[in-house]
Structures are given as C-alpha cells and as structure tokens.
PyMOL commands that place a pseudoatom at each C-alpha (Angstrom):
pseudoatom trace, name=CA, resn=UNK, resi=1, chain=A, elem=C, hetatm=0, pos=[23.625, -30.914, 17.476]
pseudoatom trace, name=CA, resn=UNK, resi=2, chain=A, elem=C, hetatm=0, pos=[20.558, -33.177, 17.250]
pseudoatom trace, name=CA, resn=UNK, resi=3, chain=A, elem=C, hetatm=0, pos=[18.631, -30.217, 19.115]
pseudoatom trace, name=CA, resn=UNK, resi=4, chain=A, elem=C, hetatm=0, pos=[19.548, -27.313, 16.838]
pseudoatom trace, name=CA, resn=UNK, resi=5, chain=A, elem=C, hetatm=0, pos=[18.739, -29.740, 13.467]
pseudoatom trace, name=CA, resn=UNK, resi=6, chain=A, elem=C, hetatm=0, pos=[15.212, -30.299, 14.868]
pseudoatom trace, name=CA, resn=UNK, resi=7, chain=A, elem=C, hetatm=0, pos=[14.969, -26.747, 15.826]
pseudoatom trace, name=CA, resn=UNK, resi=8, chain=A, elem=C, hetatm=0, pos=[16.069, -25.408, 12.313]
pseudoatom trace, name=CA, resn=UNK, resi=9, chain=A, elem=C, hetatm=0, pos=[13.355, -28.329, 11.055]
pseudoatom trace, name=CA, resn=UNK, resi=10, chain=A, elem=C, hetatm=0, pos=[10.461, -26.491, 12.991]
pseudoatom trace, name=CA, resn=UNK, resi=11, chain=A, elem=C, hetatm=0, pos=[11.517, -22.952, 11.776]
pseudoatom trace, name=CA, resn=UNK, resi=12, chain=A, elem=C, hetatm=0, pos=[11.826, -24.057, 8.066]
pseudoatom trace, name=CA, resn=UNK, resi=13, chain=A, elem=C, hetatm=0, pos=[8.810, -25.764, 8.020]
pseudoatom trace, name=CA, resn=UNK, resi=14, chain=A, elem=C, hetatm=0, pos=[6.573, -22.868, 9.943]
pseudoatom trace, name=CA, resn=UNK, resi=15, chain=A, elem=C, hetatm=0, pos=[8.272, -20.249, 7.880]
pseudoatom trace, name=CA, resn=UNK, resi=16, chain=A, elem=C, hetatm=0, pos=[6.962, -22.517, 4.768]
pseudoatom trace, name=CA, resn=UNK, resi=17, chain=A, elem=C, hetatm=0, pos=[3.181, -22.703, 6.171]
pseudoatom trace, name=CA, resn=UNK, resi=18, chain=A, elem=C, hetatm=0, pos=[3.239, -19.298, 7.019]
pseudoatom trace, name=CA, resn=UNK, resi=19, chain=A, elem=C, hetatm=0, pos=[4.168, -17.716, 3.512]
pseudoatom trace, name=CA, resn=UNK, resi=20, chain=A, elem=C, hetatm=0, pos=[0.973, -19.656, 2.051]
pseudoatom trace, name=CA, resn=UNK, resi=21, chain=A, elem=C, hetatm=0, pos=[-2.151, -17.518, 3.556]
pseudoatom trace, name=CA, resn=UNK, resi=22, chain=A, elem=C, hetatm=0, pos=[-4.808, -16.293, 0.882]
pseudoatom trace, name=CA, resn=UNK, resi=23, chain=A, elem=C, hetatm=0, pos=[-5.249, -12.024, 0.476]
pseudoatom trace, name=CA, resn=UNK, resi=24, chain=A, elem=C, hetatm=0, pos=[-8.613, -11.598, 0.713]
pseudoatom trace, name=CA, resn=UNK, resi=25, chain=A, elem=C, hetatm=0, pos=[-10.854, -10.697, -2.684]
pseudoatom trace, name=CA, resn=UNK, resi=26, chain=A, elem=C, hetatm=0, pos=[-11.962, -7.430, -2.177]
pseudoatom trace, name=CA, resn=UNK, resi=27, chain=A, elem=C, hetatm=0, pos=[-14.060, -5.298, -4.861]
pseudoatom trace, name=CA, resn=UNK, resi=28, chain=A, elem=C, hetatm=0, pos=[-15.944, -8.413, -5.727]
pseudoatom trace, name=CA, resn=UNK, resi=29, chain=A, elem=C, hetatm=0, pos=[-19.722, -8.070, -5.905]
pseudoatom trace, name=CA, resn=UNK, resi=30, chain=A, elem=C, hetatm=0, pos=[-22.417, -10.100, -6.195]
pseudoatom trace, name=CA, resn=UNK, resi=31, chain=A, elem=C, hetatm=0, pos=[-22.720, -10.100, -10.317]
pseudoatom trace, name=CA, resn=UNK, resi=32, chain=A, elem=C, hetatm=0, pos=[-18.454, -10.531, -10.674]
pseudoatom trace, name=CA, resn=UNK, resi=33, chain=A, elem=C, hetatm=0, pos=[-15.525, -7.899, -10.009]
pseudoatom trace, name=CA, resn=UNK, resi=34, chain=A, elem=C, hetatm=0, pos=[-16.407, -4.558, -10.446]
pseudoatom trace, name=CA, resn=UNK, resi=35, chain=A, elem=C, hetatm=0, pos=[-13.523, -2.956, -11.521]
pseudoatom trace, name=CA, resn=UNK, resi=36, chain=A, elem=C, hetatm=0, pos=[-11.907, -3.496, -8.086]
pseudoatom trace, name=CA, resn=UNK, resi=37, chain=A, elem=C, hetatm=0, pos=[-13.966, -1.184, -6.344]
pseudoatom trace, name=CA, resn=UNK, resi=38, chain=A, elem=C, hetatm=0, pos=[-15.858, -1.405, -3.261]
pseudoatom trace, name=CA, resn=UNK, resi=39, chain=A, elem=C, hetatm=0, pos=[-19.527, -2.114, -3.509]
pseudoatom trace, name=CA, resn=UNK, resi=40, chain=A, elem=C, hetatm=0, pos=[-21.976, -0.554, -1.126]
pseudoatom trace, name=CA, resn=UNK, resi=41, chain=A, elem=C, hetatm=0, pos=[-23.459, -4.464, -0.379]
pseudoatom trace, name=CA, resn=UNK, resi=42, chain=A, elem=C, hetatm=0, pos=[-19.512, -5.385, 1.373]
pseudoatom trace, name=CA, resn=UNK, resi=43, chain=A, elem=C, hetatm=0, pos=[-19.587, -1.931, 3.357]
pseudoatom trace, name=CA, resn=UNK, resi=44, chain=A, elem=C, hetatm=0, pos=[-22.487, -1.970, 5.057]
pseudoatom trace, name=CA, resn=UNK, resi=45, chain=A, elem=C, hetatm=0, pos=[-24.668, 1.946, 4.387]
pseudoatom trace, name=CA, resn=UNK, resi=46, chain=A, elem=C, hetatm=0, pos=[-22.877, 4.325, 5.302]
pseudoatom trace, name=CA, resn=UNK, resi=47, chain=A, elem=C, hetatm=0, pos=[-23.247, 6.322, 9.120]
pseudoatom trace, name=CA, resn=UNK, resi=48, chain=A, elem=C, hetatm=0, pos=[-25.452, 9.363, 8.758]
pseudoatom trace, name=CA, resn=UNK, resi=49, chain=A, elem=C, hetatm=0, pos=[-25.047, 10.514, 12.207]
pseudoatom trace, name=CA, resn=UNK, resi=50, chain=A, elem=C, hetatm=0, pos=[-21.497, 10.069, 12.462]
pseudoatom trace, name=CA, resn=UNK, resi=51, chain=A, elem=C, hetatm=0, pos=[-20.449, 13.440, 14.134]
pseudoatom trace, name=CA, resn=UNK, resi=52, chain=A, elem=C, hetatm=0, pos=[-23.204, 13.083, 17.610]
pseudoatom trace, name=CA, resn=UNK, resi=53, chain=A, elem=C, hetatm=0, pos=[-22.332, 9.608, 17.493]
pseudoatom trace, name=CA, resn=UNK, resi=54, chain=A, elem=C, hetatm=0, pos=[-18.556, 10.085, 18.545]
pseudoatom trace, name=CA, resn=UNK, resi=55, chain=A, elem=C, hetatm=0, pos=[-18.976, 13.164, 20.784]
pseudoatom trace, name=CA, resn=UNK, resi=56, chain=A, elem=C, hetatm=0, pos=[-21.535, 11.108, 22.774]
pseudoatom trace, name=CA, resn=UNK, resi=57, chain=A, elem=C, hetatm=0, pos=[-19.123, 7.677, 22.514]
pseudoatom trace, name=CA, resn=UNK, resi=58, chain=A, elem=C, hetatm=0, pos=[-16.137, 9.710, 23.450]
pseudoatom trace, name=CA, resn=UNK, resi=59, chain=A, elem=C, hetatm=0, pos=[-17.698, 12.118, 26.303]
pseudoatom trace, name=CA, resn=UNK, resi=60, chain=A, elem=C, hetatm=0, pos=[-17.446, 8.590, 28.108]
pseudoatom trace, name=CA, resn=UNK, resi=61, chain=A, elem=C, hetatm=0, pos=[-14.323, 7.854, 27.392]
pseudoatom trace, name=CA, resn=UNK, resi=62, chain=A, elem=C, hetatm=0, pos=[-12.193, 11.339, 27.649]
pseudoatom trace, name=CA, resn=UNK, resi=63, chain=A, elem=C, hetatm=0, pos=[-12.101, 13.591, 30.433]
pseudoatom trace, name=CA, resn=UNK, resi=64, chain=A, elem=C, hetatm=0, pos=[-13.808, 16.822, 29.657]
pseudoatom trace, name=CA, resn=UNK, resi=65, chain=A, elem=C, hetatm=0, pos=[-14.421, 15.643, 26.590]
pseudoatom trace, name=CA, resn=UNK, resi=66, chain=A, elem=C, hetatm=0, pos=[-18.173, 17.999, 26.581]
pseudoatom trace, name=CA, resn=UNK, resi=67, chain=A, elem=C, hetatm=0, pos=[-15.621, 21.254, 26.138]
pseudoatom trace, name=CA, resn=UNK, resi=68, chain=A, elem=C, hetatm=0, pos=[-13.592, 19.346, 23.472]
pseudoatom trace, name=CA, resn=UNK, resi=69, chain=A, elem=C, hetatm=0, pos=[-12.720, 20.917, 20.023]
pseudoatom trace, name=CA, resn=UNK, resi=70, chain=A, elem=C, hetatm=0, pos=[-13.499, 18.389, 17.470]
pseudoatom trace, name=CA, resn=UNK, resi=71, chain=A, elem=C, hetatm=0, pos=[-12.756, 17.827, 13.696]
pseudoatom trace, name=CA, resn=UNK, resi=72, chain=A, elem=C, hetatm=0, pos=[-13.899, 15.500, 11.375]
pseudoatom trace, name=CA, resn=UNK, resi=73, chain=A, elem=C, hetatm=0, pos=[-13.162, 13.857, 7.620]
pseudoatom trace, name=CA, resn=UNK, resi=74, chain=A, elem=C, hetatm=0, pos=[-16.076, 12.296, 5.207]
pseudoatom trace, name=CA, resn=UNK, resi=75, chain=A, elem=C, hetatm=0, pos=[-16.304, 8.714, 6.202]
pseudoatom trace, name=CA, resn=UNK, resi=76, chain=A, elem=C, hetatm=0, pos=[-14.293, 5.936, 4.001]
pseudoatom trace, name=CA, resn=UNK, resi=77, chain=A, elem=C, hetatm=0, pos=[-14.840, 2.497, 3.278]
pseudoatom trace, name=CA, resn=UNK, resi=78, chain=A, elem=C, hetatm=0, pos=[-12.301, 0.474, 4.978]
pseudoatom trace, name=CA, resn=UNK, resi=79, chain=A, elem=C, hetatm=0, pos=[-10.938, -3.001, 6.473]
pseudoatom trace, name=CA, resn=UNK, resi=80, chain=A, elem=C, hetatm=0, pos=[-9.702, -4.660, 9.012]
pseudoatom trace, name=CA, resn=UNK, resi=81, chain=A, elem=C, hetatm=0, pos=[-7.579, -8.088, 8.932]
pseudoatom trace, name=CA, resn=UNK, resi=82, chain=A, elem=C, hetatm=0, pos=[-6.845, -10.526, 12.066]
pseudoatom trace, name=CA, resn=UNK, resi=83, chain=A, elem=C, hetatm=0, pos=[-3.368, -10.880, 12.591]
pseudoatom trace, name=CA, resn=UNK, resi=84, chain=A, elem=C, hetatm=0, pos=[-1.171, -13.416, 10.750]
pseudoatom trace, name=CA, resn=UNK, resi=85, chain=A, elem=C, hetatm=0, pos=[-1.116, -15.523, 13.708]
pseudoatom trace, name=CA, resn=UNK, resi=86, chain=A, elem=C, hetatm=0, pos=[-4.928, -15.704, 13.483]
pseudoatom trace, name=CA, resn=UNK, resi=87, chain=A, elem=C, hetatm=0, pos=[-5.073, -16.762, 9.354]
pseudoatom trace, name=CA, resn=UNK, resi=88, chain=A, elem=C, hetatm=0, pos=[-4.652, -12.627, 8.412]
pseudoatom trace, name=CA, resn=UNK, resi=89, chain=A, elem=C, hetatm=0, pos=[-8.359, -13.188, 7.456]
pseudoatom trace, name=CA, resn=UNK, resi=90, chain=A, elem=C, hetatm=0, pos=[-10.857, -9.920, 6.909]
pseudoatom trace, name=CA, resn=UNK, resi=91, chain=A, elem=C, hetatm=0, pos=[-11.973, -9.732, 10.491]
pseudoatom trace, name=CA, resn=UNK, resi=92, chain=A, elem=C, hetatm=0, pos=[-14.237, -5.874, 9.854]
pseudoatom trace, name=CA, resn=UNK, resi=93, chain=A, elem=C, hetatm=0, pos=[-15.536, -4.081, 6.802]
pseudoatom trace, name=CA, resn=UNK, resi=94, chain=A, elem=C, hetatm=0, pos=[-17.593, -1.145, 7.245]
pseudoatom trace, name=CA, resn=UNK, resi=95, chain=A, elem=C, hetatm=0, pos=[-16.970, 2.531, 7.672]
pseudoatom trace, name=CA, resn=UNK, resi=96, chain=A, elem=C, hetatm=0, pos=[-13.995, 4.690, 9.028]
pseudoatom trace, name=CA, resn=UNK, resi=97, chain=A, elem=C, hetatm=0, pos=[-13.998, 8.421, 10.564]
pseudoatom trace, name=CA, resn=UNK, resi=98, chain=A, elem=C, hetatm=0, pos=[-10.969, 9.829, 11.007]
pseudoatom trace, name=CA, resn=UNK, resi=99, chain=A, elem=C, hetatm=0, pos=[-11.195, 12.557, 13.641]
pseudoatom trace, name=CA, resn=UNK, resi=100, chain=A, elem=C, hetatm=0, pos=[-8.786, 14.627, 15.525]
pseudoatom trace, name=CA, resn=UNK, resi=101, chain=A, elem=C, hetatm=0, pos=[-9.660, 15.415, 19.481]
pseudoatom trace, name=CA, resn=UNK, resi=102, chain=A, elem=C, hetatm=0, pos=[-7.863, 18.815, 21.270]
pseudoatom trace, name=CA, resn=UNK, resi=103, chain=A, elem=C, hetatm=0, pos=[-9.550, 18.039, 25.306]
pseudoatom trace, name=CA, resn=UNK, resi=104, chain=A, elem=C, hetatm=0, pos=[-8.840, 21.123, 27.734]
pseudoatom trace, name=CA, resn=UNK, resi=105, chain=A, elem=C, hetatm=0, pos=[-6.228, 20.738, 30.426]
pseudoatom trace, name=CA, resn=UNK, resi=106, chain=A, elem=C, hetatm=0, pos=[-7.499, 21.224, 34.180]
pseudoatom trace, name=CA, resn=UNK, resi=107, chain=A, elem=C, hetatm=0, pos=[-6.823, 24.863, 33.630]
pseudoatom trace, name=CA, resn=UNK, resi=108, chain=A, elem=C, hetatm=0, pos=[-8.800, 25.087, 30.701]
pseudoatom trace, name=CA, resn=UNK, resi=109, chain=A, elem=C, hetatm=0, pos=[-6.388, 25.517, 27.919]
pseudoatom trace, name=CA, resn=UNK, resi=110, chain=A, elem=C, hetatm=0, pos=[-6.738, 23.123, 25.486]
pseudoatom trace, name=CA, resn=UNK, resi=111, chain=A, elem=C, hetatm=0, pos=[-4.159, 20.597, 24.742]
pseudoatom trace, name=CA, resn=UNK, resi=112, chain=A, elem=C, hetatm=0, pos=[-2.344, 19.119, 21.163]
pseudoatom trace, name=CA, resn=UNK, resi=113, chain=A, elem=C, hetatm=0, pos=[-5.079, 17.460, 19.262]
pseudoatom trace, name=CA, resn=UNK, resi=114, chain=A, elem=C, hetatm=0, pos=[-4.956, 13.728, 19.222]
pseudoatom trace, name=CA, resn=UNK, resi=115, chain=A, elem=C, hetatm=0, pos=[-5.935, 11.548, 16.290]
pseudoatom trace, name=CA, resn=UNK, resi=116, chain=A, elem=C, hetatm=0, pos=[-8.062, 8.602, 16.315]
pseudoatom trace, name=CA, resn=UNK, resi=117, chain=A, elem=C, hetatm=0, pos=[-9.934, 6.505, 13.391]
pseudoatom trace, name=CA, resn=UNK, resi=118, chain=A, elem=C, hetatm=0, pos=[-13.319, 5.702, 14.608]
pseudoatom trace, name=CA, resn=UNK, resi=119, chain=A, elem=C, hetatm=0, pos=[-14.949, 2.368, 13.136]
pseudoatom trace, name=CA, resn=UNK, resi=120, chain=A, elem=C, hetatm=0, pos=[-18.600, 2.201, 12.192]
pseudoatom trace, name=CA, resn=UNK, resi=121, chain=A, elem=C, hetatm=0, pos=[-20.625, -0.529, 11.269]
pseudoatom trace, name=CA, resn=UNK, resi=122, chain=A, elem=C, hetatm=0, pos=[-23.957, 1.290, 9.639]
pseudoatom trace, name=CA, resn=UNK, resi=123, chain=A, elem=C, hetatm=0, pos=[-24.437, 3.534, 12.632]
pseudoatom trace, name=CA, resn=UNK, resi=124, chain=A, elem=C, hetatm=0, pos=[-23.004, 1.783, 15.139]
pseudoatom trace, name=CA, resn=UNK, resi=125, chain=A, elem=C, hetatm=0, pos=[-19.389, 2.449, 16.251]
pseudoatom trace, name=CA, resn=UNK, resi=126, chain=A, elem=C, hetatm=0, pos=[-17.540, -0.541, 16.798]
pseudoatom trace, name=CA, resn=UNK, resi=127, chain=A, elem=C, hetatm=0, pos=[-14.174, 0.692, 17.798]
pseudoatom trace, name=CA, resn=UNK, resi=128, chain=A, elem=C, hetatm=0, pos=[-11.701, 3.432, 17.946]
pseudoatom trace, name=CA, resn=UNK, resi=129, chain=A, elem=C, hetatm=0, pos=[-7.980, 3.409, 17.345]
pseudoatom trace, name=CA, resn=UNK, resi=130, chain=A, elem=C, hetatm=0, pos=[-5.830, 5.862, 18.408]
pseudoatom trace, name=CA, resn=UNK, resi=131, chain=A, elem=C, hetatm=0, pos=[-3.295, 7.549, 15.229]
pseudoatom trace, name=CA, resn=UNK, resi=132, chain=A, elem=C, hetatm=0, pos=[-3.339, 7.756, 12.246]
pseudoatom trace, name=CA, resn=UNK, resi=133, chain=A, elem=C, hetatm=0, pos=[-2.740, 4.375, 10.706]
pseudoatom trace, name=CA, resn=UNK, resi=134, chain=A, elem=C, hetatm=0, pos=[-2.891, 0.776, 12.072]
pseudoatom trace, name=CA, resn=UNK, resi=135, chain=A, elem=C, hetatm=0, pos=[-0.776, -2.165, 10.536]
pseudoatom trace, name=CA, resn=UNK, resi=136, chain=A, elem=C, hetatm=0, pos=[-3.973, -4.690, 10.048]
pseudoatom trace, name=CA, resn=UNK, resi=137, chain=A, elem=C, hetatm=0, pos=[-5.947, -1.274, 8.914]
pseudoatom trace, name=CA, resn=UNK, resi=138, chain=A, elem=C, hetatm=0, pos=[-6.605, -0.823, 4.875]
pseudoatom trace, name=CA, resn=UNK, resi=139, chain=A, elem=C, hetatm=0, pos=[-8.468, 2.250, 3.853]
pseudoatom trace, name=CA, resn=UNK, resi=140, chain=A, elem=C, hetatm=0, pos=[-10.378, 1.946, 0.624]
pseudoatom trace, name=CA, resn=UNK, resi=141, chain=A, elem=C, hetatm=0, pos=[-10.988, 5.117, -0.488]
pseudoatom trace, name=CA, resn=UNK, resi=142, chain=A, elem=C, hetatm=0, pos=[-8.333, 7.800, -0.149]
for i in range(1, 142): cmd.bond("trace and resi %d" % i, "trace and resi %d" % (i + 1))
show_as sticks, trace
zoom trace
C-alpha cells in the first residue's frame, strides 16, 4: 500500500512538471513580432544549390543512387524541436527539401519512389529524414 501511494506521488508530480514546458516564440524578429511570420535573420539564407547538393549527399548513401530518378519541391522554412524528455526546446531552424527518390533494382527497373525531407542549414545539409512528416518536425511555410 505504502509502495503504490509513493508511486502514484511520483507520477502526479512528474505529470505536473511535465505539462509546464514553454512553446517556443517563433515569427519574432529583431524590431518585435512580425505578423507571425518567419524572418529571413531566424532561417538562415536560403540553399541555392539544393538539387547537386542531395544527389551528391545521397549517391553515398543509396545504392545506385547515380541512375536514380529524382524530384524535388521549392525549399521551406522549417523547425525542429528536441524531444519532451529533452525540454521540447527548438533544437534546428533552417531550410527543408522535400524530395522523392525512385533507385533502380539490380535488374535495372526502377523501384516505388521513397520520400525523404532533406535539412539544410544555408548550403549545408544537416540531415535527412525518411517520409513525409516527423513528430518534432514543423514546416513553416506550406
């Protein structure tokens, strides 16, 4: 009895603590809110080379990835949070690609396109996902 008491203590009392982490302010710029949009200064520029820079990051990381069929969207402002474990803090802003990936079998015939969401920093990729959405992923522009 004196077990399960203490136990229900500890889950009341983390359940309590947990509830109480601060959303993030997004949209704010350095002169106030502007409008709650996303300024350019919180994003980082955006990639230019984009499309060379994930055929050459993912020829390393697919097989037969140089005879890949590739297709692209217009880069979006986006964010990543940690987990809720970790404070559910903004961990990334910057830039995401969504792209979709069809690699050839063995035999040559190419296989059901796979999507990812590639995440840039200016030019620099700094990770991929694989799908189409991610829990601790928000995408800023639609």
């Amino acid at each position: 009895m004196k077990k399960t008491l203490k136990f229900m203590g500890i889950v009341i009392v983390t359940t309590l603590f947990s509830a109480c982490v601060p959303q993030p302010q997004l949209g704010t710029s350095i002169g106030g809110t502007n409008g709650g949009g996303a300024s350019s200064i919180e994003y980082g520029a955006r990639p230019s080379n984009y499309v060379t820079s994930i055929q050459s990051y993912f020829s390393t990381k697919l097989p037969r990835a140089q005879n890949a069929k590739y297709k692209f969207s217009q880069p979006k402002r986006a964010y990543k949070r940690k987990g809720l474990a970790y404070g559910g803090e903004v961990d990334w802003k910057g830039w995401l690609v969504e792209t979709s990936i069809a690699t050839p079998s063995r035999t040559g015939k190419l296989l059901t396109p796979k999507p990812y969401m590639v995440l840039f920093t200016g030019n620099q990729i700094v990770e991929h996902i694989l799908g189409n959405s991610h829990k601790l992923l928000t995408k800023v522009d639609r």
